[in-house]
N, C-alpha and C positions, 0 to 999 in steps of 0.2 A: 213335420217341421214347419212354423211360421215363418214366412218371409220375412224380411226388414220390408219394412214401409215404404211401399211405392207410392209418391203422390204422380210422378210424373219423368216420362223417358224422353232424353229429347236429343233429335240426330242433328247434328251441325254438318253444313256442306264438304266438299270434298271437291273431285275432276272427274269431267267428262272423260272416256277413253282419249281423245285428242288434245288432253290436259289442259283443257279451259277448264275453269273452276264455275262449280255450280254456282245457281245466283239467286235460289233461297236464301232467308237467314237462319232459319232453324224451321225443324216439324216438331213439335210439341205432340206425344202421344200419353192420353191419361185414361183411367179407368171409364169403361162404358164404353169409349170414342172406336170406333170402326172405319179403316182407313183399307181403300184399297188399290193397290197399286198394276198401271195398267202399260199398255206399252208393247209395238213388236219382238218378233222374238229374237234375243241378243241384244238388244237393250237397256239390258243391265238392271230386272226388277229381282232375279231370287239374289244378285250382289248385295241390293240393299237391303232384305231381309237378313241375308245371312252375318252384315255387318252389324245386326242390332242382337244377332244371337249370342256374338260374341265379344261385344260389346266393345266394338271399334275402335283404336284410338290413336288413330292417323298410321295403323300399323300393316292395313290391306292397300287393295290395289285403286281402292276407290280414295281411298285419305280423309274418308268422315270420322267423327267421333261421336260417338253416343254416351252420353252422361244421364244417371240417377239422380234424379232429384233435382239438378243442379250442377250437379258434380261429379267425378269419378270415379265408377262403384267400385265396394272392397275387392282387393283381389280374390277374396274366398268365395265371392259373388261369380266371379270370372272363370276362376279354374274350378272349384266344387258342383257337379252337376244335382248332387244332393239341395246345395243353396242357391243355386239359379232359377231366378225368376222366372223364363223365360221356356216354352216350351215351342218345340218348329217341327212340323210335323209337312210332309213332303209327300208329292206320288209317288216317288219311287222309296218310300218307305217300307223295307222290310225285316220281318224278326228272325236272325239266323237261329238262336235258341232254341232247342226241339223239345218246347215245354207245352204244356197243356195252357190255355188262355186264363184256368182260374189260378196255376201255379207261377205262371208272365204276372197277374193282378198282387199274388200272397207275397213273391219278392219286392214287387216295387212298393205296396203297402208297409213290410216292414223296413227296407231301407230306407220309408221316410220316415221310422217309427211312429206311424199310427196303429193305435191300440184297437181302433174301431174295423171288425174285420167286414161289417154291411158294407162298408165302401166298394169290394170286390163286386158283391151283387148288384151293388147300384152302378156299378162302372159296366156291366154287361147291357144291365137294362135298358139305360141311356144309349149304350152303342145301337142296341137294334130299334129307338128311335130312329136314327140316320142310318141306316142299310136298309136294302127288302131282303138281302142275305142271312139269314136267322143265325146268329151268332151265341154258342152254347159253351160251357165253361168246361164240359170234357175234349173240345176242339184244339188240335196241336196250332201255334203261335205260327210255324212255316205253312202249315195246310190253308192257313187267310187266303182268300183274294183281297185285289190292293186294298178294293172298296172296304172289308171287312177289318181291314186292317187299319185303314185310317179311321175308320168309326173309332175304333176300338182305341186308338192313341188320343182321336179327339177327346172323348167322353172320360179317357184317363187321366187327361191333361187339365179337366173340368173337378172329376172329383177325387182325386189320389192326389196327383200334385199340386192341385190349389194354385195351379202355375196364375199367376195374372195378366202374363201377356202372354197372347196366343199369335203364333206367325204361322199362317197358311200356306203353299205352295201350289195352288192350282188343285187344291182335294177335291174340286165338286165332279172329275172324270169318276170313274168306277161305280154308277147306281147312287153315291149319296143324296141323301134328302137333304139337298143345300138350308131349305126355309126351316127345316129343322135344326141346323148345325146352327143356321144365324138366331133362332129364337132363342135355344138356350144360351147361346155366350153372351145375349144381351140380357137375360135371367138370371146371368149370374156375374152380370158385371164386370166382362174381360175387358180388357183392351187388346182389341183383333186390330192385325194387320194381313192383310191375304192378297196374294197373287192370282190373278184370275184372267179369264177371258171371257167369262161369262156375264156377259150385259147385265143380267140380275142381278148379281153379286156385286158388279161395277155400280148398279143404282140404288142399289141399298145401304152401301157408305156412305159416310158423312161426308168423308173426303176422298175425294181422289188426283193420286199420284199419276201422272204423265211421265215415261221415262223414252229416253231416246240417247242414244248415241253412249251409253254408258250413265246417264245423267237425269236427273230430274231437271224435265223442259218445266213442269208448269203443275200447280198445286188446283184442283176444281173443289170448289165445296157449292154445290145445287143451293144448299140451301130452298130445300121445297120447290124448286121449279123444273124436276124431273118428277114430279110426284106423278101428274097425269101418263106420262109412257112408260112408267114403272109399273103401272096397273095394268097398261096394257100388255107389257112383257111377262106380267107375271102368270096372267090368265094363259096366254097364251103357252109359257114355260108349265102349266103345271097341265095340259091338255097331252102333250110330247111326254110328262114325265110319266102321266096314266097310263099313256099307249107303248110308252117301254114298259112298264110292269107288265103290263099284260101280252106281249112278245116276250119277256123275258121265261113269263110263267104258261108258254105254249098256244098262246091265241092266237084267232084268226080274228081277225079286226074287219069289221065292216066300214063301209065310205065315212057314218058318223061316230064311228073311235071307239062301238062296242063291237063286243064279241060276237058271233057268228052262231045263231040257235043252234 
């Protein structure tokens, strides 16, 4: 199924849990844009994902509303998950269905009536970009670990649902290869919003959301001037992610981060 035409999603403020009203005017989220929202925990960051998933409209606990385009999307947008933009993919993610992962791809490919059945292959292939969990298509959907599981939503939500906006929840736990999951949604032109705690992922948005007290305190967009300790985090982040694989795959690690003759 094609979507209707997203140029642009945009949340209007709402209250704090101590019902001051927030004191943005609006976030404007569009194609390509990478936003990520950051904040202790209770805070109130997966409230405002999950008021964009379902497309708020002063009817939750927060009292934002998110509007299409401009405006207030159809209700078949709302209630049809078949026609929902919008795809949220969570850590605690999982598939209760005791299906095989190529028979989880064959349902959800024809429920959206696509005729092209390469998409199942290519939604595996993509997954085991982002896992070092080798993910195979005679594997049962409950047998995932999270990690494999989120690859697996990710990469589907990329080429089966064509979803265009992508809502993260803290997916970089479980082994994923974050810099992988962020190169293709910028490759394929999502509009990501992600929940995270990982400094990485915080400095590789364009914008970042500050939440507190139930509320968005304050909108940060770098604008290029996190560029230098982005480079340092990231060396740094990808040194820890070599020496997990190789703990994961039974090494013994010497003082400089190889293996053990």
């Amino acid at each position: 199924m094609e979507h209707f035409a997203i140029t642009t999603i945009t949340i209007l403020p709402g209250r704090a849990k101590d019902g001051r009203s927030e004191s943005f005017k609006e976030i404007a989220l569009r194609a390509g844009d990478m936003i990520s929202i950051v904040g202790p925990t209770g805070s109130g960051k997966t409230a405002f994902i999950n008021d964009i998933e379902v497309f708020a409209s002063g009817d939750t606990v927060t009292g934002r509303t998110v509007l299409v385009n401009g405006e207030v999307p159809p209700d078949e947008m709302v209630r049809d998950p078949a026609k929902k933009p919008i795809a949220l993919i969570t850590q605690n993610t999982k598939c209760l269905a005791d299906l095989t992962v190529l028979e989880f791809l064959e349902m959800h490919v024809k429920a959206r009536r696509i005729a092209d059945n390469s998409r199942m292959a290519e939604t595996i292939r993509l997954a085991n970009e982002f896992t070092g969990e080798k993910i195979a298509g005679t594997m049962r959907m409950t047998s995932l670990s999270g990690g494999q599981t989120r690859s697996l939503l990710i990469a589907d939500a990329i080429t089966v649902s064509s979803a265009p906006i992508i809502l993260l929840d803290e997916v970089e736990s479980g082994g994923i290869f974050k810099e992988n999951v962020i190169s293709s949604l910028k490759k394929n032109n999502k509009a990501v919003i992600f929940v995270t705690h990982d400094p990485v992922l915080a400095l590789l948005s364009d914008r970042r959301i500050v939440m507190r007290n139930g509320a968005v305190e304050k909108i940060l967009e770098p604008n290029g001037c996190e560029t230098k300790i982005l480079g340092q985090i990231s060396g740094m982040d990808r040194v820890l992610s070599d020496m997990r694989e190789r703990i994961r795959a039974g090494e013994l690690l010497t003082d400089n981060g190889g293996p053990v003759p």
